[in-house]
C-alpha positions as CSV (number, residue, x, y, z in Angstrom):
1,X,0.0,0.0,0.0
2,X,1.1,3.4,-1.1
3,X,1.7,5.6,2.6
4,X,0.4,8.9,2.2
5,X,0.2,11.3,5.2
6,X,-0.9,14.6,3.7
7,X,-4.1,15.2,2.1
8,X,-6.4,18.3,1.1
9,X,-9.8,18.2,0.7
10,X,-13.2,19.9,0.2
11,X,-15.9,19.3,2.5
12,X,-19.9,20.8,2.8
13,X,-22.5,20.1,5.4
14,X,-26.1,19.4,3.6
15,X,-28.3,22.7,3.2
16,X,-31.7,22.9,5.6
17,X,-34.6,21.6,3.5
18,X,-37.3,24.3,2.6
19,X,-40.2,25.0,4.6
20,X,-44.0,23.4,3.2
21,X,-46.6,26.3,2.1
22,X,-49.7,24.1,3.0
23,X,-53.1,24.5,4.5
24,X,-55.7,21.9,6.5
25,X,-57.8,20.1,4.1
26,X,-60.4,19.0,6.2
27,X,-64.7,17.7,5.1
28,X,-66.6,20.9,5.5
29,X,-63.6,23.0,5.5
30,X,-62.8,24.0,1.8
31,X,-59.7,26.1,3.1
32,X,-58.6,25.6,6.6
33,X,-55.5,27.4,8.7
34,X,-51.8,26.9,7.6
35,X,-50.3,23.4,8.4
36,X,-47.4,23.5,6.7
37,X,-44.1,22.1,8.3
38,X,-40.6,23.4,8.9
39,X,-37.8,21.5,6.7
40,X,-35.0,19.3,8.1
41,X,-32.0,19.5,9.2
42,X,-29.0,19.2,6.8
43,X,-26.6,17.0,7.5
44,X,-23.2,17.6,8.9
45,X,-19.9,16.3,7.7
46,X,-18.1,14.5,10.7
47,X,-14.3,13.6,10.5
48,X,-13.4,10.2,12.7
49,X,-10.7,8.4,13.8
50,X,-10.3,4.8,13.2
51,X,-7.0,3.1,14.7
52,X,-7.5,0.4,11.8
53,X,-6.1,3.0,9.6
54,X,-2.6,3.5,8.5
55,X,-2.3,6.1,5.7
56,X,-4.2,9.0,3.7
57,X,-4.4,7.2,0.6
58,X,-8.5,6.9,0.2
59,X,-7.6,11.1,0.0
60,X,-5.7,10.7,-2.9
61,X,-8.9,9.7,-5.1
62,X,-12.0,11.7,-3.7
63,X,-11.3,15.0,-2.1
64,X,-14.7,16.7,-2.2
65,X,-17.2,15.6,0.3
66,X,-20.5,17.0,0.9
67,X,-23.3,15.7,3.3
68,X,-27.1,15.0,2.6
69,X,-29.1,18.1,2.3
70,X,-32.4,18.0,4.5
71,X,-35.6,17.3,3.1
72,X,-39.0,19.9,2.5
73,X,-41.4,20.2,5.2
74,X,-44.6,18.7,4.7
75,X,-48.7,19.3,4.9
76,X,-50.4,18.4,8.7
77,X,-47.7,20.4,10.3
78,X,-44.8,17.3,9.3
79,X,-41.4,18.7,9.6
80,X,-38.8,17.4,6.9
81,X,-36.7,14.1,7.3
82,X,-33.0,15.5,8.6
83,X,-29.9,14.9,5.8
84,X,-27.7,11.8,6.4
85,X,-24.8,12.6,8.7
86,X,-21.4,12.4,6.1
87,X,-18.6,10.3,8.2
88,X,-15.1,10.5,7.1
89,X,-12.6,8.3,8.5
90,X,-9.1,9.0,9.4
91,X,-6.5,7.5,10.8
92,X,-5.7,8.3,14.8
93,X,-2.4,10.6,14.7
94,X,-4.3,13.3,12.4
95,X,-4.1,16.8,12.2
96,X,-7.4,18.2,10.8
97,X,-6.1,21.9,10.1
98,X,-8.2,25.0,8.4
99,X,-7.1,24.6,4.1
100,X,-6.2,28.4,4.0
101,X,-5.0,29.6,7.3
102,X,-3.2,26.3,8.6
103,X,-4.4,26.6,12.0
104,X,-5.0,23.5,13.7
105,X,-8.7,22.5,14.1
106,X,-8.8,19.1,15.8
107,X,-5.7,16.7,16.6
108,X,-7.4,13.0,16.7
109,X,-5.2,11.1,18.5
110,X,-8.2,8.1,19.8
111,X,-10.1,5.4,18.1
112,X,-13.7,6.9,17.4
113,X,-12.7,10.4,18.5
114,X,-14.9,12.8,16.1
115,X,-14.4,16.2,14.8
116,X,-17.8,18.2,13.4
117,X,-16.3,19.5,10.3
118,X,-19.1,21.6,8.7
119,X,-22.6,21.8,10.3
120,X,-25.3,21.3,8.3
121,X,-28.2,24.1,7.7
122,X,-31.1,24.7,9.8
123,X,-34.6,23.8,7.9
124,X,-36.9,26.5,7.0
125,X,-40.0,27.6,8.6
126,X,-43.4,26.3,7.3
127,X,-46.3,28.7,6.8
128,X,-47.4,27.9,10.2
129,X,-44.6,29.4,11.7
130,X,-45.8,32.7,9.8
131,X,-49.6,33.0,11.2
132,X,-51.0,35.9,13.6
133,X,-53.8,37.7,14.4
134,X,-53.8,39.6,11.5
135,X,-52.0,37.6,8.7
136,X,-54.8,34.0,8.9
137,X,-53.6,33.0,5.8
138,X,-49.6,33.1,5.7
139,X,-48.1,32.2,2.5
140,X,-45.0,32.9,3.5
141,X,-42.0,30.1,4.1
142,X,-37.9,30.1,4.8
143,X,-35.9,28.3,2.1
144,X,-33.4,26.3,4.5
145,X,-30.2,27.7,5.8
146,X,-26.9,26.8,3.6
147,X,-24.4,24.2,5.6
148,X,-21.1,25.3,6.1
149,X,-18.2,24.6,3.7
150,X,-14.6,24.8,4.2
151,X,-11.5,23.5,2.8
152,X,-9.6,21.2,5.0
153,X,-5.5,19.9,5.5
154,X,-5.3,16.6,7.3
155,X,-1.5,15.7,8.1
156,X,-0.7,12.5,9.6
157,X,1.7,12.3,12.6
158,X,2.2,8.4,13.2
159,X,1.3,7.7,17.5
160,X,4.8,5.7,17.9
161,X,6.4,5.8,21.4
162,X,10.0,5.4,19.9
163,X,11.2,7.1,16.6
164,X,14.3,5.1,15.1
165,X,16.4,7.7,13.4
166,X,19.9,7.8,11.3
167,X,21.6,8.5,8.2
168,X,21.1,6.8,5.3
169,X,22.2,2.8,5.3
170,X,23.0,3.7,8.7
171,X,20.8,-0.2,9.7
172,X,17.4,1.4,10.9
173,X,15.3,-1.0,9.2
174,X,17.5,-3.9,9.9
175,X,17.4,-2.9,13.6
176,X,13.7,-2.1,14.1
177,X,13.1,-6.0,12.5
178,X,15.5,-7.2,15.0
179,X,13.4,-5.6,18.0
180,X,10.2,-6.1,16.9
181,X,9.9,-9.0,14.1
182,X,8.1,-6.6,12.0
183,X,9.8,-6.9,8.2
184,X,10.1,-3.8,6.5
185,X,12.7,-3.5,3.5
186,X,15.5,-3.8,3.7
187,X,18.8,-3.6,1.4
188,X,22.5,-2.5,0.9
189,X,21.7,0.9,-1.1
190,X,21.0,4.5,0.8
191,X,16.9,5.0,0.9
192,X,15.9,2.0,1.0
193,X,13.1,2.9,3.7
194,X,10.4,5.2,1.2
195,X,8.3,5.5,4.0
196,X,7.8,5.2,7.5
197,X,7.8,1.8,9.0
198,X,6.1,0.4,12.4
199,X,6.9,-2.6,14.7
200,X,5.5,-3.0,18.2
201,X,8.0,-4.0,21.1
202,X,6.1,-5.9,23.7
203,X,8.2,-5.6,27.3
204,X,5.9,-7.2,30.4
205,X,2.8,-6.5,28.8
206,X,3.5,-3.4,27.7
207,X,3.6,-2.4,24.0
208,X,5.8,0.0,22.9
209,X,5.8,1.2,19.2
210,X,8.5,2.2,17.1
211,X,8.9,4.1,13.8
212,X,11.5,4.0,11.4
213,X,11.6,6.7,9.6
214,X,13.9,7.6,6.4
215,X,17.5,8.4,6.7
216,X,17.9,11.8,7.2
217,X,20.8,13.8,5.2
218,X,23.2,16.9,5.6
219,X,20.6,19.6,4.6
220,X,17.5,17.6,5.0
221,X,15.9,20.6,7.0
222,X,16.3,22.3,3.5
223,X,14.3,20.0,2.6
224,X,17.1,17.4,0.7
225,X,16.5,13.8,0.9
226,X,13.5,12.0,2.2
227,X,13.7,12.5,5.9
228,X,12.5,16.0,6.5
229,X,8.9,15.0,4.8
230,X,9.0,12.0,7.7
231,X,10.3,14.1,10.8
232,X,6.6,14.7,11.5
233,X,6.1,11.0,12.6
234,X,8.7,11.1,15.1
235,X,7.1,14.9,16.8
236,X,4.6,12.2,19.6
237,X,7.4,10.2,20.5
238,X,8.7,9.8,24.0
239,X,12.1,8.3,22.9
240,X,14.2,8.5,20.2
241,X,16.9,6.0,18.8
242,X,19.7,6.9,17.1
243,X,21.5,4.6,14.9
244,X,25.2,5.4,13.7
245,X,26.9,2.5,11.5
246,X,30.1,2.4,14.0
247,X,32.0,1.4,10.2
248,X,31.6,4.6,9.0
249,X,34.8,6.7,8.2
250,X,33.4,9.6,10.2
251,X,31.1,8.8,13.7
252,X,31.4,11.5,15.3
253,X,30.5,14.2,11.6
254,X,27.6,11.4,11.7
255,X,26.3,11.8,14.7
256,X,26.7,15.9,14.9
257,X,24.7,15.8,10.9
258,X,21.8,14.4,12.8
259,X,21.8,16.8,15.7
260,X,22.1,19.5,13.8
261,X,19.1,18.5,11.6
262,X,16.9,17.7,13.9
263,X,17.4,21.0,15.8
264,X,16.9,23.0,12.7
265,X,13.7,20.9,12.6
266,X,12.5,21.4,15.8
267,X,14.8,21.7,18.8
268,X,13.0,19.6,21.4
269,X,13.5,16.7,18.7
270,X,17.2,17.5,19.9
271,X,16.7,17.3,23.0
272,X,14.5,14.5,23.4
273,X,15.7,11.8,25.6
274,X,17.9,9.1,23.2
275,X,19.5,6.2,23.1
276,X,22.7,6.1,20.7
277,X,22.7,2.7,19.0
278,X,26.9,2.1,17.2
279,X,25.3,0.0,14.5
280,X,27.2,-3.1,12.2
281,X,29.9,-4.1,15.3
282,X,30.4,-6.8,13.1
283,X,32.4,-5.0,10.9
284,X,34.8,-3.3,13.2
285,X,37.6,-4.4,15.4
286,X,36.9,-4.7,19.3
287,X,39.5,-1.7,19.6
288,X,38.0,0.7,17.1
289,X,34.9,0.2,18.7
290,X,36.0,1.0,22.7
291,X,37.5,4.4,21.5
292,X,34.1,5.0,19.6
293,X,32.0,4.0,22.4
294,X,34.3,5.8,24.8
295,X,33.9,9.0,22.5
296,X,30.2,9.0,22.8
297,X,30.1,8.9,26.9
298,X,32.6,11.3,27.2
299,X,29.1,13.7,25.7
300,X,27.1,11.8,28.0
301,X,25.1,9.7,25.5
302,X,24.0,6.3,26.5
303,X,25.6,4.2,23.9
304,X,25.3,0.9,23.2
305,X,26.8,-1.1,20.6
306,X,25.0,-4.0,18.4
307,X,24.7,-5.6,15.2
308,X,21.7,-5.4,14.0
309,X,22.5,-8.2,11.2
310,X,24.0,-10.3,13.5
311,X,21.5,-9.9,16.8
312,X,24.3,-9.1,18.6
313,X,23.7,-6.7,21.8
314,X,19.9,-6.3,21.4
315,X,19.1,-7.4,24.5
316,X,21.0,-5.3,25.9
317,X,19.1,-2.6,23.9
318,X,16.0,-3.4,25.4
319,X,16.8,-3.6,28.9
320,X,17.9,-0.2,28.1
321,X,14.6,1.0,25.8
322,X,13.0,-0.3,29.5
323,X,14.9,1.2,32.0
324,X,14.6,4.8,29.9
325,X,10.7,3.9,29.8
């Protein structure tokens, strides 16, 4: 399935149905009083959240929406039927935001949470509404009131507790399969995570769960490579994960290219608490990898070193996802 997590749309409540122009038609009564009813209700366009949901991609396809409009009143005082209520499903972790001024209308972040997008029209007054002492025969009616209509910006922020972050190739995917079985892809070339990927963790009955995004590049918060259009899925998390292949000819320029992104992204992403993971310690002697390690708790990181392609030191990297949790 194609992962979308941005998506524009149109939406408009139903109009109120006109009111009825009608009078009693009763035996021995060729033209009684005004009985005509008021219209319904138009119906509103509701935006819910469905945890089933992974991605914007029904967005892609349909992006105007508009609810049932209400129906006319009727004779013997009968007020229209209401319009249908228009449901559109979302997935939980989405911003519902105004389509021209950005500002943030709802963040639905449950399963069933609802947001009233556009409320539909009121119906129109009947005749009856309209007689009086002095107006018996009231011809008058309302046509319905229009529903709002509004353009809409959904954005997707994935609800993962952990965000697994690192440059290119750096062994994210490879890593998050490790600790979670899930199986993204996974290969020897640079982007080879197009879009985010999820696994769940479970440690004593708790789940915890993790999002790989894609690797993030000098300049990525000038918008180069793919990882600046994923940050967003990483903004909910309690925890981030940094992975740094420990083979690489530079660690530490490494390690400083993804601090300095993520603060030009958003500082607290910087600051966020974080585990450094020294990736592929299968490639690198046992005294390469003591000065790297040594390097990185000199800064006062947490550092632990693994292969992720081996399943070497991943326990130990969950004993320490647990005690930071």
């Amino acid at each position: 399935m194609k992962f979308i997590d941005e998506a524009s749309l149109y939406v408009k409540a139903g109009d109120g149905g006109r009111g009825c122009v009608s009078f009693r038609r009763e035996k021995y009564i060729p033209k009684g009083g005004p009985d005509g009813g008021d219209g319904g209700k138009g119906g509103d366009v509701v935006i819910v959240g469905r945890k089933s949901l992974i991605s914007l991609l029904d967005f892609k396809y349909k992006r105007n929406y508009q609810a049932e409009n209400g129906k006319i009143g009727g004779g013997k005082n009968k007020t229209g039927r209401n319009g249908m209520d228009l449901y559109i499903y979302v997935p939980v972790g989405t911003e519902v935001r105004d389509g021209e001024t950005n500002v943030l209308l709802a963040d639905i972040v449950q399963d069933n949470q609802t947001y009233v997008a556009a409320r539909g029209g009121r119906g129109g007054r009947g005749n009856a509404r309209f007689v009086s002492s002095v107006h018996r025969v009231p011809t008058e009616y309302d046509e319905g009131e229009k529903g709002e209509e509004r353009s809409l910006k959904l954005e997707l922020k994935l609800l993962a507790t952990i965000g697994i972050i690192g440059l290119p190739n750096a062994g994210k995917s490879t890593l998050l399969s490790r600790l979670t079985g899930a199986t993204p892809e996974v290969g020897d070339y640079p982007f080879t995570t197009l879009t985010p990927s999820l696994g769940v963790l479970m440690e004593d009955e708790q789940s915890l769960v993790l999002a790989d995004i894609p690797g993030i590049i000098k300049g990525a918060s000038d918008g180069k490579g793919l990882g600046l259009k994923f940050l967003r899925h990483i903004e909910r998390t309690a925890m981030l994960i940094w992975v740094i292949d420990v083979s690489s000819p530079d660690v530490l320029q490494d390690y400083l290219t993804l601090q300095n992104e993520l603060f030009l992204y958003k500082k607290e992403l910087a600051d966020r608490q974080r585990i450094i993971v020294l990736n592929k310690i299968d490639l690198l002697g046992r005294e390469g990898l003591a000065e790297r390690e040594a390097n990185f708790r000199e800064r006062g990181e947490k550092v632990v070193s693994v292969s992720a392609a081996e399943g070497w030191g991943i326990d130990r990297l969950k004993e320490m996802i647990k005690e930071k949790g």
